[in-house]
C-alpha positions in Angstrom: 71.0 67.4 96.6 68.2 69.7 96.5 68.8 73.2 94.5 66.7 75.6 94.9 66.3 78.6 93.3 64.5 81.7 95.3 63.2 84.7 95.2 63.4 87.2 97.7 60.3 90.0 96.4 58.6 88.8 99.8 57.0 90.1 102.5 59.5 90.5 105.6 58.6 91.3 109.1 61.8 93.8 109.7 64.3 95.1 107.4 67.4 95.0 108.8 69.4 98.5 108.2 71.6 98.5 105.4 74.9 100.9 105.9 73.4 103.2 102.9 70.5 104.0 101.8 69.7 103.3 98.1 68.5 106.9 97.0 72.1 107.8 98.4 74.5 105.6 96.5 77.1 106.8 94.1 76.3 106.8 90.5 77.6 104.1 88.4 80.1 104.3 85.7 77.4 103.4 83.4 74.4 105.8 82.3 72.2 103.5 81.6 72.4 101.4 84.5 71.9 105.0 86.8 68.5 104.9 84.7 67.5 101.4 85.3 68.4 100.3 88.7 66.9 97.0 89.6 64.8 96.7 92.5 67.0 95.7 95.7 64.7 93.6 97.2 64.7 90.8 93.8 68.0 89.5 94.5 68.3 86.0 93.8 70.5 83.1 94.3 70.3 79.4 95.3 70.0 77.4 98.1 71.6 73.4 98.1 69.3 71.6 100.7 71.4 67.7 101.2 68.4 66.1 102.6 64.4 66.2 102.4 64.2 68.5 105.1 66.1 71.6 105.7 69.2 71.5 108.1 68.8 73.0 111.8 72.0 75.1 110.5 73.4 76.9 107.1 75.7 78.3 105.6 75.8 81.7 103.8 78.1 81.8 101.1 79.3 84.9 98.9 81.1 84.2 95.9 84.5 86.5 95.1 85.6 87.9 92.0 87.0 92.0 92.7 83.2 93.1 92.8 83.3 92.2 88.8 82.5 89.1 88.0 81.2 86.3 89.9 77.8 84.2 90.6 76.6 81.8 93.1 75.9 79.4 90.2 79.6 79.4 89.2 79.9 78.0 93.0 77.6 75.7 93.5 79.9 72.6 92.9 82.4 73.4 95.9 79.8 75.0 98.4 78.2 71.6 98.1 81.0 69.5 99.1 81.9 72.4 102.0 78.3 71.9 103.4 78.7 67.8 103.0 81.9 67.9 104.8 80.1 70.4 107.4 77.8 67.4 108.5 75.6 68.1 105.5 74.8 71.6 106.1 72.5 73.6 103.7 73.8 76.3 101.7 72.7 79.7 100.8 74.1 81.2 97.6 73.2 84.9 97.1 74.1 86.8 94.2 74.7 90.1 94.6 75.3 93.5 91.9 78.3 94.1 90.6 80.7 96.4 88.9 80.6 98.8 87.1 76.9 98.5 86.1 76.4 99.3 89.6 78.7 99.9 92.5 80.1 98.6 96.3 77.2 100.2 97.8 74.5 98.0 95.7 76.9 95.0 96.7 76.4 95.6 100.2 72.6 96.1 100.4 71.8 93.3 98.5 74.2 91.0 100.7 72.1 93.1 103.8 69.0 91.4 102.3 70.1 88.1 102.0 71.1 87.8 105.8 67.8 89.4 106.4 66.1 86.6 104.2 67.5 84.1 106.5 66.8 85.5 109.2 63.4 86.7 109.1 61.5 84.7 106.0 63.5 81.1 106.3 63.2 81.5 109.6 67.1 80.7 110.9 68.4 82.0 114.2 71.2 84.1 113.8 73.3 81.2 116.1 72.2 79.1 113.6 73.7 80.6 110.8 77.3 80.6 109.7 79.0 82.6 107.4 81.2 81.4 104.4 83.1 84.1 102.1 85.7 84.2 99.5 88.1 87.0 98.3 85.5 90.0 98.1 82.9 88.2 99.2 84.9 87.9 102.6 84.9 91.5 102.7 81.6 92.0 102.0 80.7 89.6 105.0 83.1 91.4 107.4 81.4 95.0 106.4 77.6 92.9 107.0 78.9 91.8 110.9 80.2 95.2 111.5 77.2 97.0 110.1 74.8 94.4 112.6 77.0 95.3 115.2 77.0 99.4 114.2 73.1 98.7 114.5 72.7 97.3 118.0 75.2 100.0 119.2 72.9 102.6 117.7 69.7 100.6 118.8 71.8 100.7 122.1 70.9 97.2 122.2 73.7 95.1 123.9 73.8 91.2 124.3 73.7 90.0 128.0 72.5 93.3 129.7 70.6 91.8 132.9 67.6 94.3 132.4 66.7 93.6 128.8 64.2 90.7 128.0 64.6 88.8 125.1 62.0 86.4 123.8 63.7 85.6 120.4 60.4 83.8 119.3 58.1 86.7 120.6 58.5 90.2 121.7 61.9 92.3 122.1 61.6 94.5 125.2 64.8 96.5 125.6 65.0 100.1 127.6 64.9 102.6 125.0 64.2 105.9 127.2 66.8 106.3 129.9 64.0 105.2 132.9 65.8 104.1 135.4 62.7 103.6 138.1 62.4 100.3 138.0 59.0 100.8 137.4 58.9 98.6 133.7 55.3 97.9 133.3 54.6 102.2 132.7 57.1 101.9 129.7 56.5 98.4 128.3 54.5 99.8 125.1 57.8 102.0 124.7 60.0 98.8 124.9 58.3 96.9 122.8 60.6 96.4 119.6 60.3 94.4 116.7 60.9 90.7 116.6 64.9 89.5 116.6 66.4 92.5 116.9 68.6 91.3 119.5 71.2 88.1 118.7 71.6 89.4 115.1 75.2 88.4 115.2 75.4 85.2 113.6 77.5 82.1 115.0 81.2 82.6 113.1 82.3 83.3 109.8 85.1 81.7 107.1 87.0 83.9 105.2 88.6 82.7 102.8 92.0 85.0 101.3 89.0 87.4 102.4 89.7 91.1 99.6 89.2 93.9 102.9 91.4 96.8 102.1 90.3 99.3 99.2 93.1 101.7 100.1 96.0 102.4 97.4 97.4 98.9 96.8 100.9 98.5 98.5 102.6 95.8 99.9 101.6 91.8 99.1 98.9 93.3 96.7 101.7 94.7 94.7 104.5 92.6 95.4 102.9 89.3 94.5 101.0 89.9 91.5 104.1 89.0 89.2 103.5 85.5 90.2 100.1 85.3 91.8 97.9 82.2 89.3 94.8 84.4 89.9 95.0 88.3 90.6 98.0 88.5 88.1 99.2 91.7 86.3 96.0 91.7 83.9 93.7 91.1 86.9 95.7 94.1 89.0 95.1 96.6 86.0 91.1 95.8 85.4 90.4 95.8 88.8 92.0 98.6 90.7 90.3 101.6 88.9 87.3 100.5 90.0 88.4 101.1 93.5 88.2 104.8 92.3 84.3 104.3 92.1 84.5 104.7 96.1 85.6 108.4 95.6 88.4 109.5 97.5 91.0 107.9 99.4 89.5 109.1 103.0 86.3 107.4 101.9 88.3 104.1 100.8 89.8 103.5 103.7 86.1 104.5 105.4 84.7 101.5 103.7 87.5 99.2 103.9 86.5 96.4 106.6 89.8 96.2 107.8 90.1 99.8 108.8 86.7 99.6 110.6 86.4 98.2 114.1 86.2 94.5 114.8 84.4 94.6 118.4 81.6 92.5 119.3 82.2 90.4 115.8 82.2 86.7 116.3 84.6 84.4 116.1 86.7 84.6 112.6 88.3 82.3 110.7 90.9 83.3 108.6 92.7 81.3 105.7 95.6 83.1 103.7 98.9 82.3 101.6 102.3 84.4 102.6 102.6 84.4 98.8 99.6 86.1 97.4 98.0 89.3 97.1 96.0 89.8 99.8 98.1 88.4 102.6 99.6 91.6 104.3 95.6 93.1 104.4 94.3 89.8 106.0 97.0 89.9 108.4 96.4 93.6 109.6 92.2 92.0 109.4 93.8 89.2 112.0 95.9 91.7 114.1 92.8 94.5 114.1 90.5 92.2 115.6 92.3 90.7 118.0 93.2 93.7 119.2 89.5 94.6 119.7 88.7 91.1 121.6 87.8 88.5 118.5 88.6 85.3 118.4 90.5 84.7 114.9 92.0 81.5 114.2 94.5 81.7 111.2 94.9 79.1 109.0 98.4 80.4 107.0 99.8 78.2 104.0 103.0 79.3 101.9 103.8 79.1 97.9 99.9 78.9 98.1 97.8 81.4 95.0 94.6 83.4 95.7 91.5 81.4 96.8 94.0 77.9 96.3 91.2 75.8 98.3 88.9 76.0 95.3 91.3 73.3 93.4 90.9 71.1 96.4 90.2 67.9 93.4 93.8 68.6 92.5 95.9 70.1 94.9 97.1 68.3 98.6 97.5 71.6 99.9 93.9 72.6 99.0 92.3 69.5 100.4 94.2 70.7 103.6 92.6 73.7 103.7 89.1 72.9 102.9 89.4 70.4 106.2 90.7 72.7 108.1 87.8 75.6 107.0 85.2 72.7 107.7 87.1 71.1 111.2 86.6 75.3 112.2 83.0 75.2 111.2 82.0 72.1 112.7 83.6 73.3 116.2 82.1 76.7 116.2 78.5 75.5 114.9 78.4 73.3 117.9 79.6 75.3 120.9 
């Protein structure tokens, strides 16, 4: 196994939109972290390559831990053994900033760039490229597909349309100024886009007890923390003023993935406990999009803590899981 620590402060040939633009994030709870913001385009992370040449396909991973704590290095162990069950499939570890020295909004620019390293410096197609995230980082991946999709819908780009003409490995020529003549050699300069901006959806993506509600806690998330191993009472406390840092409730539920619509998303997988914290809110994530056309497969456990497939060395009920995550995986990556 091949780990590979990277840089991303390189050239790119498009930069994929990110949902906010940096000069328009919130300040931070801390001063001095408002006065020394780190350049988003040096985020770092690693990247476990199984054999001497890089896979055809790969996974990109985002670690959990409440937008606090965290790093890809802490996950290297299990995201190996996910991609070596996956038919050895590389993995792509991105860190990404965290609270409070910086806020969600840094979070989801930098997890922006790292699907845009894939894509557009590695060199992936997006079909190529699966998706693989755990308690907030399963949140921050379901905000990344809806803000790709957000994109093409503003781009009024749309998969499939008989008149566009999509050379992934070349030009992009889509119909950008209402001509409807026929006549498509006057306007081909106007039509010319930017390389791969169609197909930007990527093949599927694993969520694992995915963290996608930053509304007022109720429910599960209250109910269970009296007896949930890993977001327990202490956990509960630290973490849920810094949903506050997202300003008001209206803009919570704004930025909440699950109160954000699911259409044109590819397929999901979902795996969740009916006894921990987040179960009602991946439910509702289940139910929304379905409801908007997804396919979501649901893989539902009982008497099961947050993130339980971690401990898949100890626990039968783990193991289970992490074959059924990789069985999903496996069937999407090759349809």
């Amino acid at each position: 196994v091949h780990v590979i620590q990277y840089d991303m402060a390189q050239k790119r040939d498009l930069h994929l939109p990110t949902p906010y633009k940096r000069v328009n994030a919130p300040p931070t709870t801390n001063q001095s972290a408002n006065e020394n913001k780190v350049d988003p385009t040096e985020v770092t992370g690693y990247i476990i390559q199984h054999n001497h040449e890089p896979s055809k396909k790969i996974l990109l991973w985002l670690y959990g831990g409440a937008y606090l704590s965290g790093d890809s290095k802490g996950n290297l162990n299990f995201a190996e053994k996910i991609g070596q069950q996956c038919d050895y499939m590389d993995v792509f570890l991105p860190n990404y900033r965290l609270l409070p020295e910086y806020t969600f909004f840094d979070a989801i620019y930098d997890v922006c760039l790292a699907y845009e390293y894939l894509i557009t410096v590695r060199g992936y197609h997006p079909k190529d490229v699966m998706l693989f995230g755990i308690s907030s980082g399963g949140g921050l991946l379901v905000r990344l597909l809806q803000r790709i999709v957000e994109f093409k819908n503003e781009m009024a780009v749309h998969e499939g349309d008989d008149h566009d003409e999509c050379d992934y490995e070349g030009e992009i020529i889509i119909s950008s100024d209402g001509n409807q003549d026929g006549n498509r050699d006057n306007n081909v300069e106007k039509k010319k886009k930017k390389k791969k901006l169609l197909q930007l959806v990527p093949s599927g993506a694993l969520l694992m007890c995915p963290f996608v509600d930053y509304t007022k806690p109720k429910g599960s998330f209250i109910e269970y923390i009296a007896h949930d191993l890993i977001v327990n009472e202490s956990v509960f406390e630290e973490g849920e003023q810094y949903l506050q840092t997202l300003g008001s409730e209206e803009s919570n539920r704004r930025e909440s993935p699950v109160h954000r619509s699911c259409k044109g998303l590819p397929p999901l997988c979902i795996i969740t406990s009916e006894h921990e914290c987040v179960y009602d809110q991946d439910i509702l994530l289940c139910n929304n999009a379905r409801r908007d056309g997804v396919r979501v497969d649901l893989g539902l456990w009982k008497y099961m803590c947050h993130v339980w497939p971690v401990w898949s060395g100890f626990i039968p009920e783990s193991r289970q899981a992490v074959d059924f995550m990789c069985d999903w995986m496996k069937e999407i990556s090759s349809s």
